[in-house]
C-alpha angles and dihedrals in degrees: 000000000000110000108200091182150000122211105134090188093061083039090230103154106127121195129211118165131210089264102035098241101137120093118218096257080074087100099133143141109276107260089244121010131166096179140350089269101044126050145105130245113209123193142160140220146196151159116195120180147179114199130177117197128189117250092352091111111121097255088051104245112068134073114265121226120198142172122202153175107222106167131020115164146167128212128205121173156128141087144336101170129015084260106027116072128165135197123202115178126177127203137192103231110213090197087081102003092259141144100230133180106272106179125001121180153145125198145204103197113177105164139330085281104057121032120160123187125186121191138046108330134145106275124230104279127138121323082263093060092070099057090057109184103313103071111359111148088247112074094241125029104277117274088221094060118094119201121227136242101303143034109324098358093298122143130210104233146078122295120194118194147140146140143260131262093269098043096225097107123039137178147210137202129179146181120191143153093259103172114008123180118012114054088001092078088151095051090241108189120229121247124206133175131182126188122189136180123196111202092193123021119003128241101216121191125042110301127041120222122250095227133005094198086229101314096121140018109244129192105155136162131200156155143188148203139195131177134189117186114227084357101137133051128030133304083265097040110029127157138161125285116214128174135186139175143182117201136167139195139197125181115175126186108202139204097273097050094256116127122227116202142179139158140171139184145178134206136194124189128190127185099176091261095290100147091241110159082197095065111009137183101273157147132188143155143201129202129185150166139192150180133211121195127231090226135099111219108181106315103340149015126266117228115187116199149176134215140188131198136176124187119178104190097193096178082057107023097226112136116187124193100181122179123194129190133174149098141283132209112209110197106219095000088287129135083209097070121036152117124234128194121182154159119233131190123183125183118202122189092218110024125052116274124270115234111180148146117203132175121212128200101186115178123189123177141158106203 
């Protein structure tokens, strides 16, 4: 969480978590605070799905049907100090079942315009990135999105970043460990830099939400780099890896109280034709768009949506063109909880299609 200011009579905290997943209407008295200076802020989260696929059964022929925890996770985080803050975040891995590190900081923050944090944290990549899994504005994380060295795409390094006076441009610039070990024989670190501009209200701290449910009214650009020396291949056959994206989001609250959102993003990677599978030689896009009604029908809003994504693999070969439609609840009017049901089709030039449906209960809360 990046805390810009502190001033509980004009209720200012603003809260922005290591994933984005808080809304601004997240301004709210710190969970245990001694001072304005020192408290700690406590939150959960969680992704729980049910997805049936065509033909993915274990004999082959029949349809699969799975239930599954993708994502558990609790936040810590907050301040110590006016200037020193510090994130801890823990996450069950369901790679081998274990609670991991997710996101481990601490940080000096003197003003919008210099903010230094040293640890584990999600290096600048793309707007997506942020979201991570839990809340992007596609259903499931884009398959164009590659993560980065550690658990959940996180990096071990510094990041310096901030804003201008304004808050409408910000900037970002890391250093991390990136590759260590194989090709990177001289334990070169990984640089990465992001730049965004938002046209109509600003999105001030590190992350930007993935969607403010028509709080604000967001039109935003942006694009990122990032660059390893001798970070891709193999200790015989080693070359650079680079990566850049573009990406854009608008996000529009109209007269009526409905919400009309988009945003789109594409990536390039380049790994020096190494062959490397990791990081392969690649390109790849989204685009989406949603709509979110006025109105209140039981306890949420439904937003149906649609979403497009492309993603050409030319180390592997493998090209993927992948729709999804479907429909979200969110409880309250809030991204943070909801319920999404949709029905996904993915076509692959050298494996067999995807033909699914999946339903998805996400929560996200700071107490």
């Amino acid at each position: 969480m990046n805390i810009q200011t502190i001033n509980p009579k004009l209720r200012q905290i603003s809260l922005y978590t290591s994933l984005a997943l808080l809304s601004t209407q997240a301004f709210a008295e710190a969970t245990l605070q001694r001072n304005e200076n020192q408290f700690i802020n406590i939150g959960i989260a969680s992704r729980v799905s049910f997805s049936s696929v065509k033909d993915a059964a274990p004999n082959g022929k029949d349809r699969s049907n799975d239930f599954e925890v993708e994502e558990a996770r609790l936040y810590t985080n907050g301040k110590v100090h006016e200037n020193v803050s510090f994130e801890f975040n823990f996450a069950r891995n369901s790679a081998d079942n274990r609670v991991e590190l997710l996101d481990g900081h601490l940080g000096l923050e003197f003003n919008n315009y210099a903010h230094v944090w040293v640890g584990r944290f999600l290096p600048a990549a793309s707007r997506a990135s942020a979201a991570a899994p839990m809340y992007s504005t596609t259903f499931d994380f884009p398959i164009a999105e590659l993560g980065s060295y550690q658990f959940a795409g996180r990096d071990n390094g510094a990041v310096f970043f901030g804003t201008d006076k304004s808050e409408a441009f910000k900037y970002y610039v890391s250093a991390t460990n990136g590759r260590q070990g194989g090709s990177n024989q001289a334990d070169n670190l990984s640089y990465a830099t992001r730049l965004q501009y938002n046209f109509w209200d600003t999105e001030p701290g590190f992350y930007n939400l993935a969607s403010y449910d028509g709080k604000k009214s967001i039109l935003s650009v942006g694009g990122s780099y990032r660059y390893q020396k001798d970070g891709a291949g193999t200790i015989l056959n080693k070359g650079d890896s680079k990566y850049w994206n573009l990406d854009a989001r608008l996000e529009k609250p109209l007269s009526d109280g409905a919400v009309l959102g988009a945003e789109a993003s594409y990536y390039n990677y380049d790994n020096d034709n190494t062959g490397d599978t990791v990081l392969p030689e690649a390109k790849g896009f989204f685009v989406n768009g949603s709509y979110t009604f006025a109105e209140k029908v039981g306890i949420g809003k439904f937003q149906p949506k649609v979403i497009y994504q492309e993603f050409n693999n030319d180390t592997t070969g493998l090209d993927r063109k992948r729709v999804d439609i479907g429909v979200g609840y969110l409880i309250d009017g809030d991204s943070n909880k909801r319920i999404d049901v949709f029905y996904f089709r993915e076509n692959r030039n050298t494996l067999p299609d995807i033909d699914g449906i999946k339903a998805i209960f996400h929560v996200a809360h700071f107490f």
